[in-house]
N, C-alpha and C positions, 0 to 999 in steps of 0.2 A: 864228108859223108854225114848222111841227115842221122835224128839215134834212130830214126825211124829203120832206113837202109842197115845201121849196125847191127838191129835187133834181129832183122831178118839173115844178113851175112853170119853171124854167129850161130842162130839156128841149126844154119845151110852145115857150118863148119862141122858144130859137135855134134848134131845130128845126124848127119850124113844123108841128110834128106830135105823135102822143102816143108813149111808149114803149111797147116790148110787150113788157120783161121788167124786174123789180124786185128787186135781190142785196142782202143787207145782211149784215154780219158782225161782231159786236161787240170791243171793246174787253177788256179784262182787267186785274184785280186778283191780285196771289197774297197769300193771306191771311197762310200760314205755309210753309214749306220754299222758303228761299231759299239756292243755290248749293248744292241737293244734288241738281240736274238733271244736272249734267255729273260725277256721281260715284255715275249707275244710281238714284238714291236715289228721295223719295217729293217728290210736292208736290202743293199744295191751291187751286190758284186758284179765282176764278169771273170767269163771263163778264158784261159789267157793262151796264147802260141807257144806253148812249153806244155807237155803231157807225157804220159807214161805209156809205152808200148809193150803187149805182150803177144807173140808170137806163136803158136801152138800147134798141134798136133795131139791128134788123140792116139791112146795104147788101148791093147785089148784085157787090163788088168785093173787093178783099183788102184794104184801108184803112180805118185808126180815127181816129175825129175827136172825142178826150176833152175834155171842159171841165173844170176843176176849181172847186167853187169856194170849196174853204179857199185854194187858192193864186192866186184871181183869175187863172187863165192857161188856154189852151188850148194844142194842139198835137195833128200830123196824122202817121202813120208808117204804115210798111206792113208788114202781118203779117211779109213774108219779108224784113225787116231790122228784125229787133226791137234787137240791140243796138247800134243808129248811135250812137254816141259823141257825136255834135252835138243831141241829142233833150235837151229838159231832164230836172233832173236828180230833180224832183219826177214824170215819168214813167216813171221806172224800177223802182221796186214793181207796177206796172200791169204795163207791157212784161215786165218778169220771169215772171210769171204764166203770161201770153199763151204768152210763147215754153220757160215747162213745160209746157204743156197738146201746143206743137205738137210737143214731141222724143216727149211718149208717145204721142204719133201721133193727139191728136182734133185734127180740122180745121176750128179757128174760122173763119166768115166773117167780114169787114168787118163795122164795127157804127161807128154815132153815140152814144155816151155822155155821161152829167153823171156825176161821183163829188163827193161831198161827205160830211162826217161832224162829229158833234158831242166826236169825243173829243181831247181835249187834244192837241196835237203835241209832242212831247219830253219830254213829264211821267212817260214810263214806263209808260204805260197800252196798251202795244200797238199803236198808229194802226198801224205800217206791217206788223205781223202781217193786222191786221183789211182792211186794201187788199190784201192777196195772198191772203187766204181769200175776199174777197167777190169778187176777179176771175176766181179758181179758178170759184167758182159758177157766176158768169155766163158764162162761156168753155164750160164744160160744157153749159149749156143753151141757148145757142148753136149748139155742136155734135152736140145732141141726144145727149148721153153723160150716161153717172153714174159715181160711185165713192163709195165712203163716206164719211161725215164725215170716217174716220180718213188714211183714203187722199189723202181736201183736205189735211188740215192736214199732212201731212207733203212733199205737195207747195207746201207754202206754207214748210217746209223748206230742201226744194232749192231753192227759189228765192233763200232766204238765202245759201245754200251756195254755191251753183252760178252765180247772177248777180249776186247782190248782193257776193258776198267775204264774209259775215258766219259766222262759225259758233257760231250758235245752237244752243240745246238745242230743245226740242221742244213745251215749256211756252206759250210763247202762242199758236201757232197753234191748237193743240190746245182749248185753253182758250176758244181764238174760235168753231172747224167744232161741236165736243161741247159746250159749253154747258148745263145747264138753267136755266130760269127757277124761282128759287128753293131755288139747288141752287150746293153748289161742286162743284167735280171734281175727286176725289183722283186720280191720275196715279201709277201705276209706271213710274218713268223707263228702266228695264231693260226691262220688257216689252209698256208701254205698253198695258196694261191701266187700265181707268178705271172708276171707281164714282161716282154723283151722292151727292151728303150734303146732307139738308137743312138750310139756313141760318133758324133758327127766324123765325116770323114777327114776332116783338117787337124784332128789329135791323134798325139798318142798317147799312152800310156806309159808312166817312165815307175822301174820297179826300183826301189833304191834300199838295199841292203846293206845297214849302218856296222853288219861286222859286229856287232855287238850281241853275245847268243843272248836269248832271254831266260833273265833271271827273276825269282820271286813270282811266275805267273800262277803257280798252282793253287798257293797259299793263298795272294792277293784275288785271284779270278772268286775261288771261295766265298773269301770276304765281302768281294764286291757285290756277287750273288746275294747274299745274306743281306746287307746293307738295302739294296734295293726290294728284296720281299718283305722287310721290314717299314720301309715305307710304303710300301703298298699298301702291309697292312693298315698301318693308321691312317691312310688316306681312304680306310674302306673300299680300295677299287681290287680285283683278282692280279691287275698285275698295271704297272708305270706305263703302258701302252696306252690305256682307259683316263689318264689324268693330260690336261690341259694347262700350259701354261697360266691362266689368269686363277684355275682352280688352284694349282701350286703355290701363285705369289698368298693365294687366300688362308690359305692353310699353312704357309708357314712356322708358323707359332707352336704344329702338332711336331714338328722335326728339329732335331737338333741341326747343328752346323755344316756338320758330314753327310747324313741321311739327306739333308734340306739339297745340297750340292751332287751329290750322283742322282739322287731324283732330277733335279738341274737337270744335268746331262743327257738321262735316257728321254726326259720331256721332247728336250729342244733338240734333241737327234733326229730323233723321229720326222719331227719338221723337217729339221734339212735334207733328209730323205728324201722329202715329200717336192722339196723346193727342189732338187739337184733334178729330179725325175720332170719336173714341168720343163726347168730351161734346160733338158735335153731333147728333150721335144720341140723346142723353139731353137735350138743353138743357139741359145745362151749361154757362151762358154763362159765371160766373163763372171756369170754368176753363180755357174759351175762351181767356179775359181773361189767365189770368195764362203760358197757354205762348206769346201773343202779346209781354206784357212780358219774360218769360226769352228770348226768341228775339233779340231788340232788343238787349239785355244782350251775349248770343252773340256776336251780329254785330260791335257796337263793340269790344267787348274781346277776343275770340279769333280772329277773322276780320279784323275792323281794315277794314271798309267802310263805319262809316259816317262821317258829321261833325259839326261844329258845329250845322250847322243843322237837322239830323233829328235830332239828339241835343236839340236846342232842342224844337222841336215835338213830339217824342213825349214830353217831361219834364210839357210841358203837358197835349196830352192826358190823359194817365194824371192827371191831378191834376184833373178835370171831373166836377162829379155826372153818372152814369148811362154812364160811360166803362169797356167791360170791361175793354178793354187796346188798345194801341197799337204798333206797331213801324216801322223801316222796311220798305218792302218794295224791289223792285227790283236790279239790281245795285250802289247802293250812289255814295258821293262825291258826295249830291246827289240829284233828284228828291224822290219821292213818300214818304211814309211815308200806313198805314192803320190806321184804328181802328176797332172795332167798339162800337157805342154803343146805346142803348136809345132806343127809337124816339122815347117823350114827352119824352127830352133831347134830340134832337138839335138843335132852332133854337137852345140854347143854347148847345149846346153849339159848333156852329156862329159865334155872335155873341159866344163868348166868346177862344176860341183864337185868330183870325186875330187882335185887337189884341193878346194878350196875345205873340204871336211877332211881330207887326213893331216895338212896343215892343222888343223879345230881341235881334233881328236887324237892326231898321231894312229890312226886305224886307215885300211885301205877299205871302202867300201866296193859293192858290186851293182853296177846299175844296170838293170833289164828293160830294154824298147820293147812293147809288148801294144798288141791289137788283139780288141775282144777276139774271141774265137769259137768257134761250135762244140757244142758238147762231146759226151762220149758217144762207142757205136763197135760196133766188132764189121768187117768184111771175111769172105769166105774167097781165098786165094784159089 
């Protein structure tokens, strides 16, 4: 059974009735340009065949009565105390939502809900962007309102922002609401302009979960932040988006050793962004392939995000017939690392990487076959 069918069957069950609206909002991968969201820059994610479904029905009262059932639990609260502090804490991407929808003034009614989703929790793949884009939806059609994809995902944003305490860049919501199927979405982090790129049809996307939770990201994300508006400044640009490699080699002298190297990073990111989006337009897989390995490289050595264990798995990858290239993706100290692979390899490649990394690590990792996919969307059953 799809979780799509469970969300609905569970409805049917505790309901005792059917739903009459259907949200779903996918999960996300970024293939290439990793931490040059929070420095204006470019990035390439796509929206992936794993999403989060919610189910619903409206009540004639101001109260919601959500089921979950990735987290086996329920629980009941009322529109006009969204943030009660005693409310679990697995409903607080939901409630966040809810209570962005009711500050910009749509007035969701009470509703009976199921949410459930098939995308990994904590592996990096976005779950809690894709529950704030999918309740975005549903709360909109609910309240018989619209706003555009782009207008979702950024209130799936604020919600980060503003309820959750998180401050995210703009990349996975974005990535969740704009979606295509068969398609990444390059992203201008500065203007938030977005172009689809087709992802050739002789790949997949392989999602590889090193099992390792991440650790040190809040503290180091921080730092790293810091680090790079510090080079900015004395490179006098507003942000590492605006500087050029040959400008960089020039000015070295103003940066010390560390600053000189994550500036590195966000520079020649942004290229390979730039380069990954041309030869996907060409099927250029092989060169796909290889700004996905220099990106990896980047990361661990000039940026200093990643570790053992994705330093492990992506050695591997890259060393698999029919492997374009591999890197981590993610903020880094942990989770996910992605590969790009060619379609008649992948059961092997699949059956060959997980022994070959928990041999490496003594860890089982999880690997996800994944094709771009289309964004979010509500239907009316």
């Amino acid at each position: 059974m799809t979780v799509k069918d469970a969300v609905l069957k569970t409805f049917a069950e505790r309901f005792g009735n059917a739903p009459t609206l259907l949200a779903r909002a996918p999960g996300r991968v970024n293939l290439i340009g990793e931490h040059t969201d929070y420095n204006d820059g470019f990035v390439l994610p796509a929206a992936i065949d794993r999403a989060v479904y919610v189910a619903a029905r409206p009540r004639a009262d101001r109260t919601v009565h959500l089921i979950s059932t990735d987290f086996s639990a329920e629980t009941t609260f009322a529109l006009d105390d969204l943030d009660d502090p005693d409310l679990p804490a697995w409903s607080r991407y939901p409630r966040g939502s809810l209570w962005w929808l009711e500050n910009q003034g749509h007035t969701v009614p009470g509703f009976d809900a199921v949410i459930g989703g098939d995308i990994p929790i904590g592996a990096g793949l976005s779950s809690s962007a894709a529950v704030e884009v999918v309740m975005i939806e549903l709360g909109l059609a609910l309240a018989g309102a619209s706003l555009s994809q782009v207008e979702k995902a950024l209130g799936g944003v604020e919600v980060e922002h503003q309820f959750i305490g998180m401050p995210c860049g703009v990349m996975d919501q974005m990535a969740s609401a704009l979606g295509r199927a068969g398609h990444a979405l390059l992203i201008d982090c500065r203007s938030l302009e977005t172009q689809a790129v087709p992802v050739p049809q002789g790949a997949s996307i392989v999602i590889m979960d090193t099992a390792r939770r991440r650790g040190l990201v809040d503290s180091e994300y921080a730092a790293r932040r810091e680090q790079c508006e510090t080079a900015a400044e004395k490179l006098g640009v507003e942000a590492l988006r605006d500087v050029t490699l040959p400008q960089l080699e020039e000015a070295k002298a103003q940066l010390d050793d560390v600053l000189y190297r994550r500036a590195r990073h966000i520079v020649s990111e942004n290229l390979r962004v730039r380069v990954t989006v041309m030869a996907l337009r060409g099927n250029a897989l092989k060169t796909v392939g290889q700004a996905l390995r220099e990106s990896h490289v980047s990361l661990r050595d000039d940026y200093e995000v990643s570790c053992a264990e994705l330093d492990a798995i992506v050695d591997i990858a890259n060393t698999q017939p029919g492997c374009y290239g591999a890197r981590m993706t993610g903020a880094g100290f942990g989770g996910c690392a992605v590969a790009l692979v060619q379609n008649e390899a992948v059961e092997q490649f699949v059956a060959a990487v997980g022994p070959a990394y928990t041999s490496k690590t003594g860890l089982t990792p999880h690997l996800y076959v994944c094709q771009a996919a289309e964004g979010s969307g509500v239907e009316r059953l």
